[in-house]
PyMOL Python script that loads the backbone (N, CA, C, O; Angstrom):
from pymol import cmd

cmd.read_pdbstr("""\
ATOM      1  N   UNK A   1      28.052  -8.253   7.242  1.00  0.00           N
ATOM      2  CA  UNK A   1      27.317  -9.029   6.274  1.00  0.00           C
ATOM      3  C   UNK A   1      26.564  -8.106   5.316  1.00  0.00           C
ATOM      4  O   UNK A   1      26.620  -8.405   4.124  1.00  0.00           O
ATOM      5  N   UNK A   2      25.838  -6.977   5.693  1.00  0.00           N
ATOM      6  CA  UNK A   2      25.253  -6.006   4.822  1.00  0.00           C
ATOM      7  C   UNK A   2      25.983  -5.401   4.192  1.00  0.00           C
ATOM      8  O   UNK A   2      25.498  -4.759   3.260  1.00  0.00           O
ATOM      9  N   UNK A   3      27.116  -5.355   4.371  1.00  0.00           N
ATOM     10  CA  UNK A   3      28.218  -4.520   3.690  1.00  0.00           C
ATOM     11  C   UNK A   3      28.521  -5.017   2.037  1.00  0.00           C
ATOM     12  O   UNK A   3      28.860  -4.278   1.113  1.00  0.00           O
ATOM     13  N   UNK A   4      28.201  -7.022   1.975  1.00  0.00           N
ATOM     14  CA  UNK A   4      28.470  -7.573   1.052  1.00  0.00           C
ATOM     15  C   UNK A   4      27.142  -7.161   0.508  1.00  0.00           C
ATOM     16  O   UNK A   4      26.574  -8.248   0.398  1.00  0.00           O
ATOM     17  N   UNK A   5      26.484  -6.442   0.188  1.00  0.00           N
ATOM     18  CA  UNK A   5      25.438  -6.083  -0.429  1.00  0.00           C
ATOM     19  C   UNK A   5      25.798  -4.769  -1.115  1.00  0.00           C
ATOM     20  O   UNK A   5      25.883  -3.705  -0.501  1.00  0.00           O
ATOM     21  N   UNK A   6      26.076  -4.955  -2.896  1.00  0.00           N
ATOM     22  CA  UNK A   6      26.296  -3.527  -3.469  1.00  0.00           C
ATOM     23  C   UNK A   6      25.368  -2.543  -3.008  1.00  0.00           C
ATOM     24  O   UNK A   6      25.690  -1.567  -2.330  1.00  0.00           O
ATOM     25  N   UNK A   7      24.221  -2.815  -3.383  1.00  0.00           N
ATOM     26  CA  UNK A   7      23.173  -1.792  -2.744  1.00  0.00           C
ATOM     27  C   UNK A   7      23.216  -0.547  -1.047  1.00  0.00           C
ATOM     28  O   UNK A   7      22.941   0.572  -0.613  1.00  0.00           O
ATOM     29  N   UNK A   8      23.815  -1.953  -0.712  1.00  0.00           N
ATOM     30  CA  UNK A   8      23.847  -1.077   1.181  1.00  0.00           C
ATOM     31  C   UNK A   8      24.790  -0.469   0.675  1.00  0.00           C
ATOM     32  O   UNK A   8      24.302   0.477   0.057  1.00  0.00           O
ATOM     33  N   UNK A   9      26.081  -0.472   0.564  1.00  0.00           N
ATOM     34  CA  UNK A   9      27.362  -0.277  -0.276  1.00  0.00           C
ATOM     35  C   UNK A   9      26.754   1.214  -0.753  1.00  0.00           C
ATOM     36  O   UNK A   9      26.929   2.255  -0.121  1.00  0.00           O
ATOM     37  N   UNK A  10      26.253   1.131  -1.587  1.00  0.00           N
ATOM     38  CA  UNK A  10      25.887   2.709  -2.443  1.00  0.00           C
ATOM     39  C   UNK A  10      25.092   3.663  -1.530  1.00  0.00           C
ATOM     40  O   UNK A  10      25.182   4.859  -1.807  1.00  0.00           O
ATOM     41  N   UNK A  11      24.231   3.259  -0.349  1.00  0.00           N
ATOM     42  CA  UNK A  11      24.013   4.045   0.189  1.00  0.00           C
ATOM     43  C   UNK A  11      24.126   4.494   1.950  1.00  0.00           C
ATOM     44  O   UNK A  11      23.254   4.851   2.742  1.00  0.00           O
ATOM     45  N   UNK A  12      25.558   4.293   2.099  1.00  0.00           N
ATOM     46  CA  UNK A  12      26.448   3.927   3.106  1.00  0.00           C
ATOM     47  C   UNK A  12      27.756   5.120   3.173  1.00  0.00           C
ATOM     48  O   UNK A  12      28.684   5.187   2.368  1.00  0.00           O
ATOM     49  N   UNK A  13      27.539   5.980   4.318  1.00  0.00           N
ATOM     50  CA  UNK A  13      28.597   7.169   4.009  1.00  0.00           C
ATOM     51  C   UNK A  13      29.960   5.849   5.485  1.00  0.00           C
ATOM     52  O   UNK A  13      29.971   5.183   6.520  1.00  0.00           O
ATOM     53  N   UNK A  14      30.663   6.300   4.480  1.00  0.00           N
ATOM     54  CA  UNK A  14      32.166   5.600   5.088  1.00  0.00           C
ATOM     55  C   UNK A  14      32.669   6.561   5.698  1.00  0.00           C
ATOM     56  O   UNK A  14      33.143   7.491   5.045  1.00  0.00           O
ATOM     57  N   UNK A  15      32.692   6.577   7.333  1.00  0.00           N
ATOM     58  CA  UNK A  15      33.941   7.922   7.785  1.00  0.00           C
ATOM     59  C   UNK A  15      35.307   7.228   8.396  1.00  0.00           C
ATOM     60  O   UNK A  15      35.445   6.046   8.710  1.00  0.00           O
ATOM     61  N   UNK A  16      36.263   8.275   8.476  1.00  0.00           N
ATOM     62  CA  UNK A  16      37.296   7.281   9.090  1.00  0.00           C
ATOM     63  C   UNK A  16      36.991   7.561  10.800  1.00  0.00           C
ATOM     64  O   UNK A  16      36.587   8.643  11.228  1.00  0.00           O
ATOM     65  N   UNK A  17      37.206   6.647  11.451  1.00  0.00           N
ATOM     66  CA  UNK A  17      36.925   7.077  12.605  1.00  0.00           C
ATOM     67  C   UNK A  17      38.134   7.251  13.720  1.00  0.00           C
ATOM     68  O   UNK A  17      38.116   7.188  14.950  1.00  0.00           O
ATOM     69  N   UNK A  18      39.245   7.508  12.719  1.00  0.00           N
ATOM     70  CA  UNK A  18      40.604   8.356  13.375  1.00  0.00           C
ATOM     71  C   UNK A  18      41.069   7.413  14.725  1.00  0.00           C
ATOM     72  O   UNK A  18      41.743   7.885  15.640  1.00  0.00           O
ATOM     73  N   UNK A  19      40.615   6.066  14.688  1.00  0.00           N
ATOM     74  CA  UNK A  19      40.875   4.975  15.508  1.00  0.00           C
ATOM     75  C   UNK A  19      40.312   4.914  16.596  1.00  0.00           C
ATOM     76  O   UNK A  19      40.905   4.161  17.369  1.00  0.00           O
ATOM     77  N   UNK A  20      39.061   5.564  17.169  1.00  0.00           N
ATOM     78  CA  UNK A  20      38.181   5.906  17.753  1.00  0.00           C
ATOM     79  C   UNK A  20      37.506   4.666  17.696  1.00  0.00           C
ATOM     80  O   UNK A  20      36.741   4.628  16.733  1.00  0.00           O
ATOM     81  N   UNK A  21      37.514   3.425  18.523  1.00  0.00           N
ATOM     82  CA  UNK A  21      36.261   2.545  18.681  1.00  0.00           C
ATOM     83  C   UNK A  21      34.552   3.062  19.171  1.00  0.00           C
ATOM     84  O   UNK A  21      34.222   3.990  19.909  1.00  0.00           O
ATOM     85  N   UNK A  22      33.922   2.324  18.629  1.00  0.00           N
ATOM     86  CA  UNK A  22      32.737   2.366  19.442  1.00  0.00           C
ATOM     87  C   UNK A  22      32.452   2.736  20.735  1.00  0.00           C
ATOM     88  O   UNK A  22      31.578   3.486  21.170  1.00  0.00           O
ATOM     89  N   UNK A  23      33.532   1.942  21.427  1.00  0.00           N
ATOM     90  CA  UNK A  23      32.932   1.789  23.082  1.00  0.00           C
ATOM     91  C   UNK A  23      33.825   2.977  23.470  1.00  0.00           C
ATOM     92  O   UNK A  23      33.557   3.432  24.582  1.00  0.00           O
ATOM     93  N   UNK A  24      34.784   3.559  22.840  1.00  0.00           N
ATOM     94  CA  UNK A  24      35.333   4.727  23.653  1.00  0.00           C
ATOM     95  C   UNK A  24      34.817   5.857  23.984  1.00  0.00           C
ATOM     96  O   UNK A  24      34.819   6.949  23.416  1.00  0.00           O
ATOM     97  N   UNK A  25      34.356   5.483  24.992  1.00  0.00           N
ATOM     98  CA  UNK A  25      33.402   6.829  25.517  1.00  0.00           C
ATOM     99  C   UNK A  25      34.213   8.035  26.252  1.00  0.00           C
ATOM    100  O   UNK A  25      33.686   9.147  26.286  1.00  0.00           O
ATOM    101  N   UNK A  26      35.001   7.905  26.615  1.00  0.00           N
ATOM    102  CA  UNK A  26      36.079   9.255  26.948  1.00  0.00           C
ATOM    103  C   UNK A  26      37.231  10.135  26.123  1.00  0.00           C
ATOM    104  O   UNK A  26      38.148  10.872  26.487  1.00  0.00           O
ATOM    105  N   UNK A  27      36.732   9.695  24.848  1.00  0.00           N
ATOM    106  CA  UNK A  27      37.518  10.807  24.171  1.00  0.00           C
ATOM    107  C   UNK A  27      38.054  12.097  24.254  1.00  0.00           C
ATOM    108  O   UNK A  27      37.278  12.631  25.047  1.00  0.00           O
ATOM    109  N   UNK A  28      38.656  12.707  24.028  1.00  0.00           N
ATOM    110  CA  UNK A  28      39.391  14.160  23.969  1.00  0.00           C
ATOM    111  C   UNK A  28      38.518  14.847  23.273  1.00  0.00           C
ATOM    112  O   UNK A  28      37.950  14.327  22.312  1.00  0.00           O
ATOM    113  N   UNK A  29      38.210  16.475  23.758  1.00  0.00           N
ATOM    114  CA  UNK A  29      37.381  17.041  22.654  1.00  0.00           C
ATOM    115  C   UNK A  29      37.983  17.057  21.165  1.00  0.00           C
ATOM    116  O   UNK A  29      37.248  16.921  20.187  1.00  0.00           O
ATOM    117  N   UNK A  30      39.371  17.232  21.063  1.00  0.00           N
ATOM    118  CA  UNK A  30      40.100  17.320  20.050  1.00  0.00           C
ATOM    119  C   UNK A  30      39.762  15.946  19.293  1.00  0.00           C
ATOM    120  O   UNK A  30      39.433  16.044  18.111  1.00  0.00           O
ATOM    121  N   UNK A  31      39.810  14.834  19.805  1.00  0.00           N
ATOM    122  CA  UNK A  31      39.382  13.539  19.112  1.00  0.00           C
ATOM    123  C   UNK A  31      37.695  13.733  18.429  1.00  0.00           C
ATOM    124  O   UNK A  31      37.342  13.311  17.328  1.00  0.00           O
ATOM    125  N   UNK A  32      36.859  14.455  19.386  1.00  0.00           N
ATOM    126  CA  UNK A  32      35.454  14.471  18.970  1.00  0.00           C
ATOM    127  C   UNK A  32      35.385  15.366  17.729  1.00  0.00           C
ATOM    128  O   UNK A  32      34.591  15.327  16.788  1.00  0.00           O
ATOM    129  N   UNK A  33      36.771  16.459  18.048  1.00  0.00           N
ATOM    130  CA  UNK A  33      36.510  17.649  17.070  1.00  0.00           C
ATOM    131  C   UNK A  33      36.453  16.822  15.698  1.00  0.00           C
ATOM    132  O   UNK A  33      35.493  16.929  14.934  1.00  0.00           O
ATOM    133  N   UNK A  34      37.814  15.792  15.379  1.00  0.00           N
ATOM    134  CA  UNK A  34      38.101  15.559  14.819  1.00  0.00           C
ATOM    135  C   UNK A  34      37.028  14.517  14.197  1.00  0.00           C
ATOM    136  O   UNK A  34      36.959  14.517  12.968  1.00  0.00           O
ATOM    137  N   UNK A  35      36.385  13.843  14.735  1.00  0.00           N
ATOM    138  CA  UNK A  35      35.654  12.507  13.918  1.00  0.00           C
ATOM    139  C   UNK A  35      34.632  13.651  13.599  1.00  0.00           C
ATOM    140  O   UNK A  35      34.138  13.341  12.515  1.00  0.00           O
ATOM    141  N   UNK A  36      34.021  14.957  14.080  1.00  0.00           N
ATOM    142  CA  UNK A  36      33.196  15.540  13.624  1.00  0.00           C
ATOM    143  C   UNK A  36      33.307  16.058  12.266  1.00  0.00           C
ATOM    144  O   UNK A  36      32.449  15.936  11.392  1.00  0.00           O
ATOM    145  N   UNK A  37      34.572  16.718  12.143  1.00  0.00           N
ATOM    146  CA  UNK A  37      35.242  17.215  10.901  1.00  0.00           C
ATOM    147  C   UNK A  37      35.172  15.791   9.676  1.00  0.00           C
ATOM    148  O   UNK A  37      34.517  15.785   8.634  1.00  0.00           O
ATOM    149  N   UNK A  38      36.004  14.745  10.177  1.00  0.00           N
ATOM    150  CA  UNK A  38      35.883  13.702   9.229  1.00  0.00           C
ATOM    151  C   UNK A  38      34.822  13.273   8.973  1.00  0.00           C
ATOM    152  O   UNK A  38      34.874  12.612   7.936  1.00  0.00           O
ATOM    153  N   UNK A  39      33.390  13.331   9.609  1.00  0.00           N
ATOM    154  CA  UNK A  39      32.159  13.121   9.913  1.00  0.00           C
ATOM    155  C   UNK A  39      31.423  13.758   7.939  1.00  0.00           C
ATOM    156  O   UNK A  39      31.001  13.399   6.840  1.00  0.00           O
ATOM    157  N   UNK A  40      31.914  15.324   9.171  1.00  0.00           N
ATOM    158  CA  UNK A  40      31.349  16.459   7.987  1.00  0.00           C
ATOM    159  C   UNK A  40      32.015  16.081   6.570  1.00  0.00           C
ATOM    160  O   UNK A  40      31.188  16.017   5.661  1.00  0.00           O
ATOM    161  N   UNK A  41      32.957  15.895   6.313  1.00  0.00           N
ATOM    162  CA  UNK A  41      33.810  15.582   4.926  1.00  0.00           C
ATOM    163  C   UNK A  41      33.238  14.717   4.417  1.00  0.00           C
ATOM    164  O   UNK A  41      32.758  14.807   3.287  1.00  0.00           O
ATOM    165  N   UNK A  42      33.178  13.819   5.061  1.00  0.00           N
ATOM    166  CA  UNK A  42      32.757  12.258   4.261  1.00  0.00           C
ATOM    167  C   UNK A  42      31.299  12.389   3.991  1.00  0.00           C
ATOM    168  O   UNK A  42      30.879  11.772   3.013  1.00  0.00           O
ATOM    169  N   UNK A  43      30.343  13.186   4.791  1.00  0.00           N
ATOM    170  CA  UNK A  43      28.931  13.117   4.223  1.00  0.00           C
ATOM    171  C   UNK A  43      29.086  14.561   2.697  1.00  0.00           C
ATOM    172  O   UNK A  43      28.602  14.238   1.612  1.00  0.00           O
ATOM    173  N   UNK A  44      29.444  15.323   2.766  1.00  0.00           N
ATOM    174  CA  UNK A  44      30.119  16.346   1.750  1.00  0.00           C
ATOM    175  C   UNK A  44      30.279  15.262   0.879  1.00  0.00           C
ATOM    176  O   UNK A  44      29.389  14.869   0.126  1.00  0.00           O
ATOM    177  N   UNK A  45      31.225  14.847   0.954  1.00  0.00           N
ATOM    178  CA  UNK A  45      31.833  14.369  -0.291  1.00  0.00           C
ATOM    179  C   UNK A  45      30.751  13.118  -1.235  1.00  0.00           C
ATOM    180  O   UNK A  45      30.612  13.063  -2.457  1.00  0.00           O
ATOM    181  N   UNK A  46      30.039  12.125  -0.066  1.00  0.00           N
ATOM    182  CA  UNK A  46      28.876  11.450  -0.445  1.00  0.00           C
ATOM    183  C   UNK A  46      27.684  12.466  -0.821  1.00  0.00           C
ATOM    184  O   UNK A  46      27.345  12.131  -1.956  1.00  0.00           O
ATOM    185  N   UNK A  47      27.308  12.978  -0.623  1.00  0.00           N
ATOM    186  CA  UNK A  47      26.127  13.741  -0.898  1.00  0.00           C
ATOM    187  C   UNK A  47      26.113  14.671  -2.599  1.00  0.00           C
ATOM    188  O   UNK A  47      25.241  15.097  -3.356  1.00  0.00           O
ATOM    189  N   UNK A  48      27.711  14.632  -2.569  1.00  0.00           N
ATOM    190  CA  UNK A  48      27.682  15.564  -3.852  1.00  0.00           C
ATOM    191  C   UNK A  48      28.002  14.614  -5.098  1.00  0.00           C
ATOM    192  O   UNK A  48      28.572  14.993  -6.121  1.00  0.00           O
ATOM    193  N   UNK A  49      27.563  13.379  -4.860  1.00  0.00           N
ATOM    194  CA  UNK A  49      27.920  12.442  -6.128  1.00  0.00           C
ATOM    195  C   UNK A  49      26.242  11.800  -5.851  1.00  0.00           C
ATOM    196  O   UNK A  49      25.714  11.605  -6.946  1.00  0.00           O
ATOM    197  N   UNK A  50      25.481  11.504  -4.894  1.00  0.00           N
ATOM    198  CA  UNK A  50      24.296  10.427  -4.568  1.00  0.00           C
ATOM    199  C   UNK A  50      22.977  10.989  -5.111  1.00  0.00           C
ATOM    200  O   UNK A  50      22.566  12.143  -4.990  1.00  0.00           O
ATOM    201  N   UNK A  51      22.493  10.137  -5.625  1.00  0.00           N
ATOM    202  CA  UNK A  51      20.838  10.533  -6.447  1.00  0.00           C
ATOM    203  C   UNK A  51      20.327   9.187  -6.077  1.00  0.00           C
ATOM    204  O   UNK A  51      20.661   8.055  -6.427  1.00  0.00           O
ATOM    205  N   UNK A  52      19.244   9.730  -5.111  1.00  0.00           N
ATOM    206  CA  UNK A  52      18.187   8.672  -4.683  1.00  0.00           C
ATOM    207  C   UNK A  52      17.917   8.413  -5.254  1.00  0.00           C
ATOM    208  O   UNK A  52      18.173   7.218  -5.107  1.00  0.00           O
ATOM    209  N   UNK A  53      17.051   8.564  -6.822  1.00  0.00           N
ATOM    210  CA  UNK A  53      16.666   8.340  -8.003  1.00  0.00           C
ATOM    211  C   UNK A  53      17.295   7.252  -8.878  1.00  0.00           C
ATOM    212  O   UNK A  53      16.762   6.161  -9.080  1.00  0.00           O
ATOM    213  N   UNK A  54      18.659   7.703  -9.460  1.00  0.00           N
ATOM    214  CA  UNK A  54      19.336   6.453  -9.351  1.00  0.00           C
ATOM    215  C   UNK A  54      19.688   4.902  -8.546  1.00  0.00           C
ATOM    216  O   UNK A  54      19.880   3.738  -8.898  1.00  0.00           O
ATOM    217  N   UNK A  55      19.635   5.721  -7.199  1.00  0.00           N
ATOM    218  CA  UNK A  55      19.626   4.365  -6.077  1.00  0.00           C
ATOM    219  C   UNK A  55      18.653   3.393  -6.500  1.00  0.00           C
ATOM    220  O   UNK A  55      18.867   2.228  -6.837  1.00  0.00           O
ATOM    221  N   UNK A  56      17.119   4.257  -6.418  1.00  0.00           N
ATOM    222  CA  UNK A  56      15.864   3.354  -6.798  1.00  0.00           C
ATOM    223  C   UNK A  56      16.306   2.926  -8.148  1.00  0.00           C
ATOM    224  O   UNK A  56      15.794   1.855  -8.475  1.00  0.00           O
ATOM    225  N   UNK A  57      16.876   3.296  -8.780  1.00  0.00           N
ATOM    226  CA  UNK A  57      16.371   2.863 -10.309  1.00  0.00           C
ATOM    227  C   UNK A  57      17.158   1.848 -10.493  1.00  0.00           C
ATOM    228  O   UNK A  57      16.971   1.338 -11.598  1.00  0.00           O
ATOM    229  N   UNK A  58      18.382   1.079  -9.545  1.00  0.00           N
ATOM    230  CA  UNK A  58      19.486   0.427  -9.801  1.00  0.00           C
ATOM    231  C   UNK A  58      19.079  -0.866  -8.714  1.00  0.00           C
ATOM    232  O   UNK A  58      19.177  -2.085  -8.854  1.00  0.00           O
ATOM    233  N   UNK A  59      18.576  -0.010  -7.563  1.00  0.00           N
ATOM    234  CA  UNK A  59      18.780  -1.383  -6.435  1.00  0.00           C
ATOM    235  C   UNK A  59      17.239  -1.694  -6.181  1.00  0.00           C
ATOM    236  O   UNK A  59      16.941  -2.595  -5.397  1.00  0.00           O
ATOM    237  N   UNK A  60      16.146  -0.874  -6.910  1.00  0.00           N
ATOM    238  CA  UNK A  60      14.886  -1.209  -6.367  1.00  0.00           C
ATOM    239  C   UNK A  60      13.701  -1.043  -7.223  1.00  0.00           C
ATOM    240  O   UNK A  60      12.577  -0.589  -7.003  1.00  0.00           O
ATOM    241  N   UNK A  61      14.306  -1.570  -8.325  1.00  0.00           N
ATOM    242  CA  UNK A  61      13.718  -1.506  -9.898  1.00  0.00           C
ATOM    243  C   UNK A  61      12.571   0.160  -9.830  1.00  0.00           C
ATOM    244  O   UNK A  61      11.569   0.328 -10.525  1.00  0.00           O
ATOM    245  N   UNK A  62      12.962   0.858  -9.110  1.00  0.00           N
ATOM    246  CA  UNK A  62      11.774   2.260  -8.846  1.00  0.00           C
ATOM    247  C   UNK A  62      10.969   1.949  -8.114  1.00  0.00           C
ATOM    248  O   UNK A  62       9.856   2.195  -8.577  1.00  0.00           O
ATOM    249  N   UNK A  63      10.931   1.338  -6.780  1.00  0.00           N
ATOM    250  CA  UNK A  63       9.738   1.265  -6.242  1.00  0.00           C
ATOM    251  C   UNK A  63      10.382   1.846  -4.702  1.00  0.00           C
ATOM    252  O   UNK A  63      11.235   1.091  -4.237  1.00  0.00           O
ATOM    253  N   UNK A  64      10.161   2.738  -4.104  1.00  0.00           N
ATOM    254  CA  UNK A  64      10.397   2.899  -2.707  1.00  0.00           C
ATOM    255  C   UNK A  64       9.777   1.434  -1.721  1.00  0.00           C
ATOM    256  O   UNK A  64       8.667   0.907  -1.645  1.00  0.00           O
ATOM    257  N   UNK A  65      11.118   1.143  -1.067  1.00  0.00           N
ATOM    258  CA  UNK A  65      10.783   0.253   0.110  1.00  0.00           C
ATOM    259  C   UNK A  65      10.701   0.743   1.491  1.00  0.00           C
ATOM    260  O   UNK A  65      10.423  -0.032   2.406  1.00  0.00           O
TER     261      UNK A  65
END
""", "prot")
cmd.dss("prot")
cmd.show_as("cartoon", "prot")
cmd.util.cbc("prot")
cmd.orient("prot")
C-alpha cells in the first residue's frame, strides 16, 4: 500500500532479492554473497541520483517530518 505513494516511491532503494524470500533463513553463503553485492549496487546506484533536499522540496513542501 505505501508503495502506491510517489513519495515512499522516491525514497525507497529497490534490490533484487535473487529469489531469496523473507523467511529463508538458510541460505548459501554464495546466496548471502550475492543479495549483499545486489544490496551494495542498488544503494550505489540510488544514492548517486537522491537529494534529500529535493525530496523535501517535492514531497514535504520543505519542512522535515
Amino acid at each position: 500500500m505505501h508503495l502506491e505513494d510517489p513519495c515512499v516511491v522516491r525514497r525507497t532503494i529497490f534490490v533484487d532479492s535473487a529469489s531469496v524470500k523473507t523467511t529463508d533463513f538458510d541460505i548459501t553463503r554464495a546466496q548471502q554473497n550475492k543479495l549483499f553485492q545486489t544490496g551494495h549496487k542498488a544503494a550505489l546506484q540510488f544514492l548517486s541520483s537522491w537529494s534529500f533536499e529535493a525530496y523535501l522540496r517535492e514531497c514535504h513542501d520543505g519542512q522535515m517530518t
